[in-house]
C-alpha positions in Angstrom: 381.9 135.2 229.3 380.4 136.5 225.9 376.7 138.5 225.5 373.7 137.0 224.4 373.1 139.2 221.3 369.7 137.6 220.9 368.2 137.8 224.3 369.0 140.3 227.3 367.0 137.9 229.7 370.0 135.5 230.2 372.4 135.0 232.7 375.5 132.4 233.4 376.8 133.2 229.8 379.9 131.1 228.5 381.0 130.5 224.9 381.2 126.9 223.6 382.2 125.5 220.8 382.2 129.0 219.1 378.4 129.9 220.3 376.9 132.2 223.2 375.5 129.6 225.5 373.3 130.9 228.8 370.7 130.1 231.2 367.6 131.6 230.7 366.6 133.8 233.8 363.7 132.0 235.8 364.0 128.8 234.3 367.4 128.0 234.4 367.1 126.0 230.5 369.8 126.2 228.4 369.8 129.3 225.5 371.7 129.5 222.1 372.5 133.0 221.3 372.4 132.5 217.6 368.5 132.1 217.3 365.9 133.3 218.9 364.5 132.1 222.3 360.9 130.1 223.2 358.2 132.5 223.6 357.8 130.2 226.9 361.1 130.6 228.4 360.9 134.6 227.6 357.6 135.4 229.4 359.0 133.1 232.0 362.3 135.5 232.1 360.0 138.6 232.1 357.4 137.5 234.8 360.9 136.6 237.0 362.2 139.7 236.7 359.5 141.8 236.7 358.9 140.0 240.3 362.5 140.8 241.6 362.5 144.4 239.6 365.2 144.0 238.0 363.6 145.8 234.4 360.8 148.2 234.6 357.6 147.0 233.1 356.5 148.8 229.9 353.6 151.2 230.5 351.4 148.7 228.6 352.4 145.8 230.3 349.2 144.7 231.1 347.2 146.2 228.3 346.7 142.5 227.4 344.9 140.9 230.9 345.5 137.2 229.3 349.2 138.0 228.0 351.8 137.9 230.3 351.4 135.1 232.7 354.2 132.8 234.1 354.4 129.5 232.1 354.9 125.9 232.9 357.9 125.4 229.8 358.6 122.0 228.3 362.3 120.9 228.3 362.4 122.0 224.5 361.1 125.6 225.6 357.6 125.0 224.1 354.5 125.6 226.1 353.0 123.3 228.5 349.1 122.9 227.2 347.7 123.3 230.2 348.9 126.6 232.2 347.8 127.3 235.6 347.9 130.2 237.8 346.7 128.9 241.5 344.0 126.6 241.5 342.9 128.3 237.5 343.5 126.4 234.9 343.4 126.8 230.9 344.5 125.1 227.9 347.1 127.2 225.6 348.6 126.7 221.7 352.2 127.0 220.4 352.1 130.2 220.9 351.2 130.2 224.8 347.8 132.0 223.7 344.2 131.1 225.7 342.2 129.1 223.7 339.9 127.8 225.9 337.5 129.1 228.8 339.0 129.1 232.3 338.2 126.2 235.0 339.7 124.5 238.0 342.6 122.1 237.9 340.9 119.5 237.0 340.7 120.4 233.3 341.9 118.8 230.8 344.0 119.9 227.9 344.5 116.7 225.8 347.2 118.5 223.3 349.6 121.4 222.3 347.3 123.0 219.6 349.4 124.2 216.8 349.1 127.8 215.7 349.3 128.0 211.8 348.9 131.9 211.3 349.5 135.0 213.0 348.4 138.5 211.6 350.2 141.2 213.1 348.5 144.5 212.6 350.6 147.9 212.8 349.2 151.1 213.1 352.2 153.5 212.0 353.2 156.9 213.4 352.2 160.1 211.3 354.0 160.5 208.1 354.4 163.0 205.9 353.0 161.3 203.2 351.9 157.8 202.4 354.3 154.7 202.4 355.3 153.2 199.7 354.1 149.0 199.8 356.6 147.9 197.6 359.2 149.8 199.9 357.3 148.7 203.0 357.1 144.9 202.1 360.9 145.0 201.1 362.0 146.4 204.0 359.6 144.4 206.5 360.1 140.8 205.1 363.8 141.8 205.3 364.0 142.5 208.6 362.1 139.2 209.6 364.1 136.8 207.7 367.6 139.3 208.7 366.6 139.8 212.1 364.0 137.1 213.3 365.9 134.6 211.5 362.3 133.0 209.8 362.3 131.5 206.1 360.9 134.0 203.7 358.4 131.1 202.8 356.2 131.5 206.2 356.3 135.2 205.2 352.2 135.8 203.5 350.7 139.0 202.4 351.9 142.2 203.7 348.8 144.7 203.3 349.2 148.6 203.5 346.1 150.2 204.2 347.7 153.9 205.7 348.2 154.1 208.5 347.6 150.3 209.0 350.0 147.4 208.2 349.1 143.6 208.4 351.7 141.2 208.3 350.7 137.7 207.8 352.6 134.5 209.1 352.0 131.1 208.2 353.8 128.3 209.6 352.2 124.5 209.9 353.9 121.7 211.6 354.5 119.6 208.0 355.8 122.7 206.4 358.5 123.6 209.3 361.3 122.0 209.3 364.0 120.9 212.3 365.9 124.4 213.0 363.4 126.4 211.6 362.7 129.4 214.1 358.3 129.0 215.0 356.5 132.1 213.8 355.1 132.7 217.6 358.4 133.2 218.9 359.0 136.1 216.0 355.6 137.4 216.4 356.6 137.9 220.2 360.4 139.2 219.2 358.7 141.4 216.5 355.5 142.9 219.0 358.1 144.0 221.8 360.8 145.5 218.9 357.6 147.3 218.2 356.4 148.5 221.2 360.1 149.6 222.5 361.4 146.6 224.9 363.2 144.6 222.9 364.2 141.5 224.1 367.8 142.1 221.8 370.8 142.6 223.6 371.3 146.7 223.1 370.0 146.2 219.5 366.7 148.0 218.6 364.3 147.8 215.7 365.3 150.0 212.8 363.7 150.2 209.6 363.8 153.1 207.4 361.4 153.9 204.4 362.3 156.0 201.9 365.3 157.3 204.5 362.6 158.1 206.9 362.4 156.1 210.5 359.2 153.6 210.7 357.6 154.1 214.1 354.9 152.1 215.2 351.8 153.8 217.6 349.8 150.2 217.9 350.6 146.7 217.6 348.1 144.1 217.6 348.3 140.3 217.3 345.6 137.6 216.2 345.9 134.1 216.1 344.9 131.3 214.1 345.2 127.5 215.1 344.8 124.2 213.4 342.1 123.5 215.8 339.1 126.0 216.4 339.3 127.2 220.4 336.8 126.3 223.1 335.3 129.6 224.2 331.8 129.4 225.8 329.5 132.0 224.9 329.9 133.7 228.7 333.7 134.4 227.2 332.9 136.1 224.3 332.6 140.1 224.8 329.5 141.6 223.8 330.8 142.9 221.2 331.8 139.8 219.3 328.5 138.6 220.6 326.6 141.8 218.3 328.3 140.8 215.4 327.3 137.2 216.2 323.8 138.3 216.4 323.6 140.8 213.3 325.3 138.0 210.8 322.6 135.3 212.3 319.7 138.1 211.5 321.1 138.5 207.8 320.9 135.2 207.2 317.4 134.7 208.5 316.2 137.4 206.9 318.3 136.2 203.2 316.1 132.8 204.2 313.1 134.7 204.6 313.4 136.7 201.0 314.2 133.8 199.3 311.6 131.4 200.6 309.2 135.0 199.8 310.3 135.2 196.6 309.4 131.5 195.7 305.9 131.7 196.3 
């Protein structure tokens, strides 16, 4: 037997040919401890044990109505593109993330939609004084590429506004090669390090600034795909739906001035 250093949601764990090898919990598909996990077969593992209660949920499990949901996994560990729950029926990306508006099972999702880029916002815990961004961008892009295992190249801007950080990641299919970890499954590894329920075997985020712990009070997470989603206007909350309206109304008006101003 041998422990799955990358992922405490395995079980069945023998070593072969010098590597960790398990079945992930739920699923039953194969898992190689030296890289990280599909963000399918991990929400799969969490939804299966939060069932049987074998792990407490985080307090904030359910912040996120659309986030945790038990996927239908492809053999490779990527995301079915049409997920179900009973007789409702969406279409997801790569990263297992809504993109369209919910219907019956007779939807159709016609492809896996690749997500290209993925901000994660931070809001960090008081400080005693500001953070340093070289420090901050040094120490963050090392712990993805030390800890995530992602190419510094899929690593964009990291912007320090205090107390907010954004991270960017940008990943397209021509760019990643075979082997390459997929920046949704860091995103996910990197939000629940964050939040306190890492998915590491005994092995919690630590990254120190200027020899000062970095906590993290908020995490967010936005993403981008190659192809625009399908959201009706009855999806959108009001309000996205204000902003909608206002930037409509400045353009009118801008239209109005300008036709004014020509006569």
């Amino acid at each position: 037997e041998c422990i799955c250093t990358k992922n405490k949601r395995v079980t069945n764990c023998v070593q072969r040919e010098g590597v960790c090898q398990c079945e992930s919990i739920g699923s039953g598909a194969a898992v190689r401890c030296n890289t990280l996990t599909s963000k399918c077969l991990l929400m799969k593992a969490e939804m299966t044990t939060s069932k049987s209660g074998r792990f407490n949920k985080p307090k904030d499990a359910f912040e996120d109505t659309d986030g945790l949901y038990d996927p239908e996994c492809e053999n490779s560990g990527m995301f079915k593109a049409k997920q179900c729950n009973g007789t409702t029926c969406w279409c997801v990306n790569t990263a297992g993330v809504r993109r369209t508006d919910k219907h019956d099972t007779n939807l159709k999702c016609n492809q896996l939609v690749r997500t290209t880029w993925i901000i994660i916002e931070l809001k960090h815990a008081e400080r005693k004084a500001p953070l340093s961004t070289e420090s901050l961008r040094r120490a963050l892009v090392d712990a993805i590429t030390s800890r995530y295992l992602l190419d510094g190249r899929y690593i964009g801007d990291v912007v320090y506004e205090n107390p907010y950080i954004t991270v960017d990641l940008k990943q397209n299919s021509s760019s990643k090669s075979a082997g390459d970890v997929d920046i949704a499954d860091v995103a996910y590894y990197f939000e629940k390090d964050a939040k306190g329920d890492s998915i590491f075997h005994n092995d919690r985020l630590n990254i120190s600034i200027d020899n000062e712990a970095l906590k993290f009070d908020k995490t967010v997470v936005y993403y981008v795909d190659e192809i625009a989603p399908e959201f009706s206007m009855k999806s959108v909350t009001p309000g996205v739906i204000a902003v909608i309206v206002v930037v409509v109304l400045a353009i009118v008006a801008g239209i109005a001035v300008l036709v004014s101003s020509r006569k």
